[in-house]
C-alpha positions as CSV (number, residue, x, y, z in Angstrom):
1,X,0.0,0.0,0.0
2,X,1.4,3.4,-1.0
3,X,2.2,5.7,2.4
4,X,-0.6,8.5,0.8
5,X,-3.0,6.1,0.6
6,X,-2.0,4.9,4.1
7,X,-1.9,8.3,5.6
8,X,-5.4,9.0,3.6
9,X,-7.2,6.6,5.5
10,X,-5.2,7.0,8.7
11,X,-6.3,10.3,8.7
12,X,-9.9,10.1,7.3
13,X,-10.5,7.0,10.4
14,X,-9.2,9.8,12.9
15,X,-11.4,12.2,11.6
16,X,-14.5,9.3,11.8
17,X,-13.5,8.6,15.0
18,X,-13.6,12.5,16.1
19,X,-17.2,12.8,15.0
20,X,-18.6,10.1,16.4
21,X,-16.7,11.5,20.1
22,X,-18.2,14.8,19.2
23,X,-21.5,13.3,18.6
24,X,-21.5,11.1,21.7
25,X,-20.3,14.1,24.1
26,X,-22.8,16.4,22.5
27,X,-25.5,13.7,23.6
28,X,-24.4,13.2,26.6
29,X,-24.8,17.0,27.8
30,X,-28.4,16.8,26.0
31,X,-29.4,14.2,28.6
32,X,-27.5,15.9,31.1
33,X,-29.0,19.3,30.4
34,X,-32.5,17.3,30.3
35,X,-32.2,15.9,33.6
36,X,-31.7,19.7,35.1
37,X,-35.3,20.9,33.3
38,X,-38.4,19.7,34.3
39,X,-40.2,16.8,32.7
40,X,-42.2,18.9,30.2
41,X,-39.3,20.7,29.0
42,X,-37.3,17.4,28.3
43,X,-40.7,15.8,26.6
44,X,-40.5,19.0,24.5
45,X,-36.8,18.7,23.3
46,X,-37.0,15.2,22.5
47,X,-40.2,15.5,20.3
48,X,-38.0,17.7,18.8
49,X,-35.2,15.4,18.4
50,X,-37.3,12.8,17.2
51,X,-39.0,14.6,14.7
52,X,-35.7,16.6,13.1
């Protein structure tokens, strides 16, 4: 395997990797940031969620 191509997909399976942190870390302050508001609040948000 060529070292571009290697360093292609090293770096484009980082970069999959970083989005899938970010998108795990921005859902877990969603649920954390749920759990502070009161039930209707959090019922509102993920109706929202759900239907984006």
């Amino acid at each position: 395997m060529p070292d571009s191509l290697s360093i292609a997909l090293t770096a484009a399976f980082a970069l999959s990797v970083a989005g899938f942190v970010t998108v795990v870390a921005s859902a877990v302050v969603s649920l954390r940031r749920a759990r502070r508001q009161d039930p209707t609040t959090r019922v509102r948000s993920t109706t929202a969620l759900a239907g984006a």
